[in-house]
C-alpha positions, 0 to 999 in steps of 0.5 A, a space after each residue: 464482480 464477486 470475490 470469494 477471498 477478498 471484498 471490493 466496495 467503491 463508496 465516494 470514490 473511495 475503493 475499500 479492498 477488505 482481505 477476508 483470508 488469513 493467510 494468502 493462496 493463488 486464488 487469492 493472489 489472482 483476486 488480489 491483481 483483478 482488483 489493482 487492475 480495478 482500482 487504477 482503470 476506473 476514473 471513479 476510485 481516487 483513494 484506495 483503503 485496505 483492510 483486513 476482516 480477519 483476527 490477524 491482519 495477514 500471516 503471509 503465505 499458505 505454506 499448507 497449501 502449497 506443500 499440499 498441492 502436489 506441485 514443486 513448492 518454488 514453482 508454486 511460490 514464484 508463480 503467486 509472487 507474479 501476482 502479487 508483485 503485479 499486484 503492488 507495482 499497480 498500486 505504486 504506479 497509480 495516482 491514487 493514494 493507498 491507505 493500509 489498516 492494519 489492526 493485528 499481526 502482520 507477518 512474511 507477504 502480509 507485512 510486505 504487502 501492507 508496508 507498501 502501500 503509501 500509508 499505514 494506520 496500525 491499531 495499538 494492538 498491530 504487529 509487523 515481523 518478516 517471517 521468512 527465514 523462520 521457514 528458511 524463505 527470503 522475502 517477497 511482496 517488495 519488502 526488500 525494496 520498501 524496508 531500507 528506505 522506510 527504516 533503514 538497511 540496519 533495521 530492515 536486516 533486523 527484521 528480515 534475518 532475525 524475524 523481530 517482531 516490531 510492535 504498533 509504538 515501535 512501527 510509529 517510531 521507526 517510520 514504518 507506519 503513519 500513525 498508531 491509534 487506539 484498538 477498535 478506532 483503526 477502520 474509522 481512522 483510515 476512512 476519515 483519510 480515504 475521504 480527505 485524499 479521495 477530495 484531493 488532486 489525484 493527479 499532484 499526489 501520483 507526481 509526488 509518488 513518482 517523484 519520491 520513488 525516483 529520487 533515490 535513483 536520480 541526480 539532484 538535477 535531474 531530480 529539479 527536471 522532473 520536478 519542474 516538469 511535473 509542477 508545469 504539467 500538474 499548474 496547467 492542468 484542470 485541478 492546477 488552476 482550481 487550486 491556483 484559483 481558489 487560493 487567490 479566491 480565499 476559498 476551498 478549492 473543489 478537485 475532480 482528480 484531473 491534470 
């Protein structure tokens, strides 16, 4: 399928997402879902890297286009987080890694959307701020949920009241980001880790993603229980007993991405 606002290329199952809009409309919200929906559907994809083609990586919202649309503008605003927040909760729920490169600024929805994602390798040039409350806004894209427990409730208000700008070194330091490599290496960098995961077990990283996700719901105990049923189902599983195997073999175990 073409996309107008967005690109979508699947090379050696890796799904490479490259957002070509500055800033984020409806249609581009809606594109965005179509291709979450693609990514965790098709069997083929088993990593996915998100990129930006733009001199920012994303402003956020397009607050114009909104104000100019002649509709009530919290409408507007609600109906495009339906999407976007879809959008997210596929890429959480789906065993595939998510990999965002940021090379710029990101600020409001496009910080929420590129902190999300379950790594993030920022150029030394990469900036995060929130934004919102510049515009008398609060936040969407999931940061409310994402921040405090990547950085903390102190830092995440800092960046979510205050519209601190926090810097690539800063971001690497905070935890907000992975790793932080030189301006121009960033792309290359994050298809080196697309390929590495997408030779992964699909299967072990979605239970370590589910795992992590509720262990700050969860009781210690039954936090084990999920644990220890998800090492049982992942052991009995296909890419389980290659791995199992190949570790006694000595050898690189191959995975097709399968319990």
């Amino acid at each position: 399928m073409t996309y107008q606002h967005l690109s979508l290329e699947i090379d050696q199952q890796v799904a490479h997402i490259t957002i070509k809009r500055v800033a984020m409309h409806l249609p581009f919200m809606k594109e965005l879902l179509e291709i979450a929906m693609e990514c965790d559907k098709n069997d083929d994809i088993r990593a996915v890297l998100i990129s930006s083609d733009q001199k920012l990586f994303s402003a956020g919202g397009d607050l114009a286009y909104f104000a100019e649309s002649g509709t009530d503008i919290g409408a507007a605003i609600k109906e495009l987080t339906v999407y976007l927040h879809s959008a997210i909760s596929l890429f959480n729920r789906m065993d595939k890694p998510t990999i965002c490169v940021v090379q710029g600024a990101a600020a409001g929805a496009g910080m929420s959307f590129a902190v999300q994602c379950d790594f993030v390798i920022a150029s030394e040039k990469a900036s995060f701020s929130g934004a919102y409350t510049a515009a008398g806004l609060s936040p969407d894209g999931s940061s409310s949920y994402f921040l405090p427990r990547l950085i903390g409730e102190r830092r995440a208000k800092e960046m979510l009241i205050t519209n601190r700008k926090v810097g690539a070194q800063e971001a690497l330091e905070w935890g907000l980001v992975n790793q932080v490599v030189e301006a121009g290496t960033e792309l290359e960098a994050g298809k080196k880790l697309a390929q590495q995961l997408a030779a992964g077990p699909s299967k072990a990283f979605g239970s370590v993603k589910q795992l992590i996700q509720r262990s700050s719901t969860e009781s210690l105990e039954s936090q084990m229980a999920l644990e220890a049923e998800m090492i049982a189902s992942n052991a009995g599983g296909e890419d389980g007993q290659e791995g199992i195997n190949a570790f006694l073999e000595k050898r690189r175990a191959e995975f097709k991405g399968r319990r």
